[in-house]
C-alpha positions as semicolon CSV with decimal commas, in nm:
position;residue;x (nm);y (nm);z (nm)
1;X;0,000;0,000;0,000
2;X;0,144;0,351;-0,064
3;X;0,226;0,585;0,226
4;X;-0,017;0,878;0,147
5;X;-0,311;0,582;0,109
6;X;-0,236;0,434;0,425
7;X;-0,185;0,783;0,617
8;X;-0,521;0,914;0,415
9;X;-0,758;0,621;0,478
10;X;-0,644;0,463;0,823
11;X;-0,927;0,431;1,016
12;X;-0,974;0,231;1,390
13;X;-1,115;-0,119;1,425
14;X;-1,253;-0,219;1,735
15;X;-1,375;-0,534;1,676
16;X;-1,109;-0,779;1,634
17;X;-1,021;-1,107;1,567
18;X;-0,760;-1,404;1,547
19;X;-0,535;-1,445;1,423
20;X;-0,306;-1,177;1,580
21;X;-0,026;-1,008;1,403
22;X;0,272;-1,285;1,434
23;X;0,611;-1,209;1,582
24;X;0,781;-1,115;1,210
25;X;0,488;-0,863;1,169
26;X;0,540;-0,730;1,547
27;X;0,897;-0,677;1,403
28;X;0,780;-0,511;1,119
29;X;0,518;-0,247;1,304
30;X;0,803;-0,172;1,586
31;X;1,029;-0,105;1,284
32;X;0,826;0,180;1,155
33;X;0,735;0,301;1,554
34;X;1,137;0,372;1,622
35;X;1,160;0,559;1,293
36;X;0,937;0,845;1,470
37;X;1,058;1,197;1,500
38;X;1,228;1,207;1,825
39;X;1,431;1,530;1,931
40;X;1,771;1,465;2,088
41;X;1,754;1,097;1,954
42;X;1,661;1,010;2,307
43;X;1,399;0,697;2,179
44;X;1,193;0,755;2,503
45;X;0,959;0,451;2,345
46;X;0,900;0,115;2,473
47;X;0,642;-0,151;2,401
48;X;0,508;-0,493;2,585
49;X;0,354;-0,748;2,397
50;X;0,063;-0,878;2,522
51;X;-0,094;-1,222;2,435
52;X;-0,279;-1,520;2,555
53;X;-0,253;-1,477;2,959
54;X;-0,040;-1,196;2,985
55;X;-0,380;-0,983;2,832
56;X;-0,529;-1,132;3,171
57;X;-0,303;-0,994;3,384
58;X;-0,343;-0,689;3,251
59;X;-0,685;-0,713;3,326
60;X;-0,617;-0,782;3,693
61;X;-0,357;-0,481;3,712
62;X;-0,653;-0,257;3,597
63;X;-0,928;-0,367;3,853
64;X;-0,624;-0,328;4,123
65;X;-0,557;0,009;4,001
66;X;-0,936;0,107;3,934
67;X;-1,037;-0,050;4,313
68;X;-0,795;0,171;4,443
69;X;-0,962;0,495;4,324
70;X;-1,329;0,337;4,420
71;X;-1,300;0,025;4,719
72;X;-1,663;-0,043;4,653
73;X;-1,648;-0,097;4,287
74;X;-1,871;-0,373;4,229
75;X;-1,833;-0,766;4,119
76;X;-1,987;-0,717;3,775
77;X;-1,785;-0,353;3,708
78;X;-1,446;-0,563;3,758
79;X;-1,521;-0,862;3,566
80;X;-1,615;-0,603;3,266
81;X;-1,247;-0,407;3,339
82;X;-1,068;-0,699;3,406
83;X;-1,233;-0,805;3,035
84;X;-1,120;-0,510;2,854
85;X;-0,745;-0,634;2,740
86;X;-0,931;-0,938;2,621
87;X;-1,101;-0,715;2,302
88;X;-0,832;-0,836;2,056
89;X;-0,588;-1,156;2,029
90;X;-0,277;-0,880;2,138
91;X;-0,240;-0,559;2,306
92;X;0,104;-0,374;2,251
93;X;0,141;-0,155;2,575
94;X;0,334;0,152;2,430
95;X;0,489;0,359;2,727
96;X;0,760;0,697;2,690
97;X;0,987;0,633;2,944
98;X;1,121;0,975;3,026
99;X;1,408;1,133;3,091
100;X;1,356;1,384;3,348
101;X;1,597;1,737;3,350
102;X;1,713;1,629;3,027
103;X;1,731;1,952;2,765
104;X;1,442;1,780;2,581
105;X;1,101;1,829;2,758
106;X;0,947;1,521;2,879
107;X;0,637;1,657;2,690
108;X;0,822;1,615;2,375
109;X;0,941;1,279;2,488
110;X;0,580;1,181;2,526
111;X;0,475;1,351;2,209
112;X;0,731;1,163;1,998
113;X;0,619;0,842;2,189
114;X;0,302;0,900;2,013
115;X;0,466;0,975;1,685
116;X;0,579;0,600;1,738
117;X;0,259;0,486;1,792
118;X;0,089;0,670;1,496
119;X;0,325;0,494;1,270
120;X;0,226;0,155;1,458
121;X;-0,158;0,249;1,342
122;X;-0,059;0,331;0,983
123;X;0,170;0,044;0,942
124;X;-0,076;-0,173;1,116
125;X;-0,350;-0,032;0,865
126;X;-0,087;-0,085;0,562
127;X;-0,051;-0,459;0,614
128;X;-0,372;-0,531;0,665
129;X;-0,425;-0,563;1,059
130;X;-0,693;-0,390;1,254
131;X;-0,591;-0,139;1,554
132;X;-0,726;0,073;1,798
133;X;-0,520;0,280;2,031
134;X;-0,694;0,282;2,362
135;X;-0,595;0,468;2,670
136;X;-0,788;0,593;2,923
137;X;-0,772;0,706;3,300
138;X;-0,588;0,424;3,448
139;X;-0,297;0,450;3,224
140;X;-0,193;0,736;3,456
141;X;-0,226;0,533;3,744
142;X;0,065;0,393;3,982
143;X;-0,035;0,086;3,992
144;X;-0,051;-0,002;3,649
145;X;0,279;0,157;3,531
146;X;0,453;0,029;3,834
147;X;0,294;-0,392;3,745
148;X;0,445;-0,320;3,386
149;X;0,794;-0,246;3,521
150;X;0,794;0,116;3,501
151;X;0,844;0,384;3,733
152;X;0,588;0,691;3,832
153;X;0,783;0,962;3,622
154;X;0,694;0,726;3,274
155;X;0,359;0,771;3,083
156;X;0,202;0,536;2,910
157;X;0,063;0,643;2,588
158;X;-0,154;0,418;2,469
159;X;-0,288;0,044;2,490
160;X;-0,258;-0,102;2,096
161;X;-0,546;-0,370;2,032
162;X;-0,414;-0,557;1,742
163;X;-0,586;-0,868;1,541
164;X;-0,803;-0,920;1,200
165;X;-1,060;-0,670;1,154
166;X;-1,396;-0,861;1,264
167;X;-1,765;-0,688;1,186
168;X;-1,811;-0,349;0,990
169;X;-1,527;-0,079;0,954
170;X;-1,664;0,233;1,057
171;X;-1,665;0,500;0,794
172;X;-1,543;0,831;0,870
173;X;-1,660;1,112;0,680
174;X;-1,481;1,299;0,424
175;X;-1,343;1,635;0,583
176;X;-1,133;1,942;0,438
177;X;-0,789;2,050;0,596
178;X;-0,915;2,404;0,570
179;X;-1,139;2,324;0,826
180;X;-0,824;2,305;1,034
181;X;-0,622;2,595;0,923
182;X;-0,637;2,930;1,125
183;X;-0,442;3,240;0,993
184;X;-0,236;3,441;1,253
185;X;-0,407;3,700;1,455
């Protein structure tokens, strides 16, 4: 697929499937990810891959971290957290591991963490595999950066569902960049 295709019609699947990308195609989406702008070369990215019972054990780090926040969550709330890493055969756990003081701002370091990820979705999109980059509130929490091996200072950027597009492919509708553009006051 050309490059402008797969930047101009990438679009996120949520339902998916098995199989899951294979360990030469994990190669092959982590080789476009490091290729991200990063100022001062610092590669502040780092992934986990996910699979089979490891997806559960994410599970069980988020209904630690989300019963922290609120003791009384019920029986059927956890089951339905402790479910969610479960959406797709693999979940690559992308996380900028900062350097803190350093001349580049750990903003940037995130930012270009996210660079990495964007080219995951595109090159994900490219070859044929369905993504969704999920995040949500309890990827800032302690808990969950600290059962992935990383420390408090770290951000994790996003939680990549990977696997064969299942169900319909939502459509998004056409737009115009000059929707986007602003002119300097």
């Amino acid at each position: 697929m050309d490059a402008l295709d797969a930047l101009q019609n990438r679009v996120s699947i949520a339902q998916l499937g098995e199989p899951a990308p294979d360990d030469a195609t994990i190669e092959t989406l982590l080789q476009a990810a490091i290729r991200a702008p990063d100022h001062g070369v610092l590669r502040p990215w780092r992934f986990i891959v996910l699979r089979g019972e490891d997806r559960n054990r994410l599970g069980d780090l988020l209904v630690a971290a989300k019963c922290e926040r609120e003791p009384s969550l019920s029986e059927e709330e956890r089951d339905k957290l402790r479910a969610k890493p479960l959406r797709a055969p693999l979940v690559l756990v992308a996380v900028a591991e900062v350097v803190e003081g350093h001349r580049v701002p750990v903003l940037e370091q995130i930012v270009a963490t996210g660079a990495a990820v964007q080219n995951i979705m595109v090159a994900a999109h490219a070859l044929g595999i369905g993504a969704m980059w999920r995040t949500g509130s309890l990827a800032s929490s302690r808990t969950v950066k600290q059962g992935l091996g990383f420390a408090d200072k770290d951000e994790i950027v996003g939680f990549i569902y990977l696997g064969t597009p299942c169900g319909s492919i939502k459509m998004v509708p056409a737009d115009s960049p000059a929707n986007y553009l602003r002119q300097l006051p």
